[in-house]
MIDOSE-1310 file (N, C-alpha, C; in nm, 2 decimals, decimal comma, always signed):
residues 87
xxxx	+0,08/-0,12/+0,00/+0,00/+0,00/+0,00/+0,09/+0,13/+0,00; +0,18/+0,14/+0,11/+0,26/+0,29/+0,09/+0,33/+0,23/-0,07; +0,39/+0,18/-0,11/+0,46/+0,16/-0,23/+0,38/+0,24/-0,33; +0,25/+0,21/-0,34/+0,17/+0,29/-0,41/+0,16/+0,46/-0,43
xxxx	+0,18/+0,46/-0,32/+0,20/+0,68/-0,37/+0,33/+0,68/-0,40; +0,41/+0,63/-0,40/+0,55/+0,63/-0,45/+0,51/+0,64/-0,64; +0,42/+0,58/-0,65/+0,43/+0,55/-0,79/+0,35/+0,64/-0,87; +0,30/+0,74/-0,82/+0,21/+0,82/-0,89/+0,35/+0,90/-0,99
xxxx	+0,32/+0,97/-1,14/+0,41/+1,00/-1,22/+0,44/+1,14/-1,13; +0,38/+1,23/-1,06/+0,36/+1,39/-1,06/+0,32/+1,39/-0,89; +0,39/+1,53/-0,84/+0,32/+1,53/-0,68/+0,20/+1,64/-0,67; +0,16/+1,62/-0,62/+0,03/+1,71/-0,54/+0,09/+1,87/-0,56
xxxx	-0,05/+1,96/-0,60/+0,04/+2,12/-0,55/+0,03/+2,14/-0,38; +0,08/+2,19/-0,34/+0,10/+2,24/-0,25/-0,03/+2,18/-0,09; +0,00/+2,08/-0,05/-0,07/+2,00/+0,03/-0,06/+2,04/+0,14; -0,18/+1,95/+0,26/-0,21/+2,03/+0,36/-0,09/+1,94/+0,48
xxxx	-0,04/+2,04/+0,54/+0,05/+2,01/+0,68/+0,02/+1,85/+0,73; -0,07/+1,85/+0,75/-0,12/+1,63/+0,77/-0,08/+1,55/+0,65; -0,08/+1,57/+0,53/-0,03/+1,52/+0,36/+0,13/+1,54/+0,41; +0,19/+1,65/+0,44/+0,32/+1,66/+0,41/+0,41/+1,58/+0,52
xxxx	+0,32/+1,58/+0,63/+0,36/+1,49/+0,77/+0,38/+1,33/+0,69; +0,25/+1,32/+0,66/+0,24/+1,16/+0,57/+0,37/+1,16/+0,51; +0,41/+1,23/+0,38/+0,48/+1,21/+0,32/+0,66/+1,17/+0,37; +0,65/+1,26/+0,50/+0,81/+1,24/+0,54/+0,83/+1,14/+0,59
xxxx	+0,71/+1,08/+0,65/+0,66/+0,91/+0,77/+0,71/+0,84/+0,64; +0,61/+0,83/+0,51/+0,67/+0,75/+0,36/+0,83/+0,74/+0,32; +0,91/+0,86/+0,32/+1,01/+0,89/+0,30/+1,10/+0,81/+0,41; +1,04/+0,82/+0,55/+1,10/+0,73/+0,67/+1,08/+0,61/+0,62
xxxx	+0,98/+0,58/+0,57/+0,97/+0,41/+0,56/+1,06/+0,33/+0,41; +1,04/+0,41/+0,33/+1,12/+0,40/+0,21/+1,30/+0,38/+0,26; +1,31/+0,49/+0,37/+1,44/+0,48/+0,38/+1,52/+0,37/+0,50; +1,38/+0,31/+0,59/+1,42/+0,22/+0,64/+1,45/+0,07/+0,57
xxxx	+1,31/+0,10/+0,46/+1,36/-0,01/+0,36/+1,48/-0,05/+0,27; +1,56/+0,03/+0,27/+1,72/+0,04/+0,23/+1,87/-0,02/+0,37; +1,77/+0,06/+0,47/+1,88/+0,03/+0,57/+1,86/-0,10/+0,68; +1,78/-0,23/+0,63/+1,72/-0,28/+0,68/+1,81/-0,33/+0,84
xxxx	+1,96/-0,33/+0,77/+2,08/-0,35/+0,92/+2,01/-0,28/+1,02; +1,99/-0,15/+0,99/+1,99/-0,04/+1,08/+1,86/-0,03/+1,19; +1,77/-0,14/+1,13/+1,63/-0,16/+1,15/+1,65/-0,25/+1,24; +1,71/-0,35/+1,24/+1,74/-0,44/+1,32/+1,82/-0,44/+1,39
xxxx	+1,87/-0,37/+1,42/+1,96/-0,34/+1,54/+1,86/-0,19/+1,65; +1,83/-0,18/+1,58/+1,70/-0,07/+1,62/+1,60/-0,18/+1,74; +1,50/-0,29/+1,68/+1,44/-0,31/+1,68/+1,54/-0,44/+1,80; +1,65/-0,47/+1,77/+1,68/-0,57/+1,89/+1,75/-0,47/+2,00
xxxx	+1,77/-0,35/+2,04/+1,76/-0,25/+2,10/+1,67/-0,24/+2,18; +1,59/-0,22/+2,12/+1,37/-0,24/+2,17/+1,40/-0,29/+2,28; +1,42/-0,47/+2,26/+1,40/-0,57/+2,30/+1,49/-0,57/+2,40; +1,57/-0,52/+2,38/+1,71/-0,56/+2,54/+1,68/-0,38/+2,64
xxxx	+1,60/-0,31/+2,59/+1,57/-0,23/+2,70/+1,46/-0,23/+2,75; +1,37/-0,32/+2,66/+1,28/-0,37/+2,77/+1,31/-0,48/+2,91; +1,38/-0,54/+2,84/+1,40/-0,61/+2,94/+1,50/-0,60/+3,05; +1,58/-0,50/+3,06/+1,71/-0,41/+3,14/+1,56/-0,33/+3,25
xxxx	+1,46/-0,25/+3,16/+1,38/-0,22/+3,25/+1,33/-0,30/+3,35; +1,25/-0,39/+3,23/+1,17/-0,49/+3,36/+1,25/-0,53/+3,51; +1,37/-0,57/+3,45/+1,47/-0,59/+3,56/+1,53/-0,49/+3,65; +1,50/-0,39/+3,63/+1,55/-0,24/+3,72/+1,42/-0,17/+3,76
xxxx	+1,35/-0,16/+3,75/+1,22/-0,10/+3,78/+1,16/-0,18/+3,90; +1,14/-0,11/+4,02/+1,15/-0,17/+4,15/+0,96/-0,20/+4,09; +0,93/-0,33/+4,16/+0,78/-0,40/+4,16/+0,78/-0,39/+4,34; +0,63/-0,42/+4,33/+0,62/-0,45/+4,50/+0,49/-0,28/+4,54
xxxx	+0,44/-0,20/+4,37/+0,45/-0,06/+4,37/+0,30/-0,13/+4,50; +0,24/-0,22/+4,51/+0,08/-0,28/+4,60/+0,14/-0,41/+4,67; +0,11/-0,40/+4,81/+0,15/-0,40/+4,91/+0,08/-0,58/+4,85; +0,13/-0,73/+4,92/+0,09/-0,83/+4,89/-0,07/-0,85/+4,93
xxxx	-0,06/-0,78/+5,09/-0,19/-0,79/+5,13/-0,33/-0,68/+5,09; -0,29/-0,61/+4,96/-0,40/-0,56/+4,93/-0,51/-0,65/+4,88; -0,65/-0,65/+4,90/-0,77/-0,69/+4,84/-0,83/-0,58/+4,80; -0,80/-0,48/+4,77/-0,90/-0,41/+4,68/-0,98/-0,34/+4,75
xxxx	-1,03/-0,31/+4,84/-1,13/-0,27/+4,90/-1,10/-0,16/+5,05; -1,18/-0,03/+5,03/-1,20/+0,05/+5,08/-1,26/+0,08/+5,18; -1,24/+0,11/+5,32/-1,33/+0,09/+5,44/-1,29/+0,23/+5,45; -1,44/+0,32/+5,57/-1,41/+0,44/+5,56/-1,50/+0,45/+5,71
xxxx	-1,46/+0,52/+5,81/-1,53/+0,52/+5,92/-1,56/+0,68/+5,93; -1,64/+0,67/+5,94/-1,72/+0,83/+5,99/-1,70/+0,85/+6,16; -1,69/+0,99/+6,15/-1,67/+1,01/+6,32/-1,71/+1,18/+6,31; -1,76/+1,18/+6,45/-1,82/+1,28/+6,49/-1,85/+1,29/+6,64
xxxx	-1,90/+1,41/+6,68/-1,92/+1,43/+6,82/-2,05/+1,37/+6,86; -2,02/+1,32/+6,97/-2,13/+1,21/+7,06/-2,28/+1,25/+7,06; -2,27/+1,37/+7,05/-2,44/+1,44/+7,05/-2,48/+1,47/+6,95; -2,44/+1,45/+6,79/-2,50/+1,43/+6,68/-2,60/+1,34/+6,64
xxxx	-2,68/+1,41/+6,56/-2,82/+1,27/+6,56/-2,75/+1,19/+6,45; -2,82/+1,09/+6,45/-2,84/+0,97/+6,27/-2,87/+1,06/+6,20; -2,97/+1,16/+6,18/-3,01/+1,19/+6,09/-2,96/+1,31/+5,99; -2,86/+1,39/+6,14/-2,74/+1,50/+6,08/-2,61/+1,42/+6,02
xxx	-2,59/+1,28/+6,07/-2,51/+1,25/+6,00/-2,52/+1,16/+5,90; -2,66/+1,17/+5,84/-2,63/+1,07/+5,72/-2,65/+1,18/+5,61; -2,58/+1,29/+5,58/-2,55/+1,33/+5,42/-2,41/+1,35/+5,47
């Protein structure tokens, strides 16, 4: 599919800033297709800093004994009614 605007004989006049964006992403892809080394060392790069992260990035961020759930106690002075304190 990108191969295909490549092949048009003539370019567009004067296109809108999202077309010219497109075009440079094309030009990126075109030129990754040449340097395919460069892609793959790129792309095995990815892979080994993900995993340098996973291994350095402290876990533990939820305590073992969390269950999820939220307890909330209401408190007030002894001579308030039920009915002041339910809103």
């Amino acid at each position: 599919m990108p191969s295909a605007y490549f092949l048009r004989a003539h370019r567009q006049p004067a296109a809108q800033p999202r077309s010219r964006l497109f075009e440079r992403v094309l030009r990126g892809y075109r030129h990754s297709l040449a340097h395919s080394r460069l892609v793959l060392v790129v792309f095995l790069s990815a892979i080994a800093l993900n995993v340098v992260l996973i291994k350095v990035v402290p876990k533990g961020f939820f305590p073992e004994e969390d269950t999820g759930r939220l307890i909330g106690h209401p408190e007030a002075d002894q001579s308030v009614s039920f009915h002041a304190m339910m809103p």
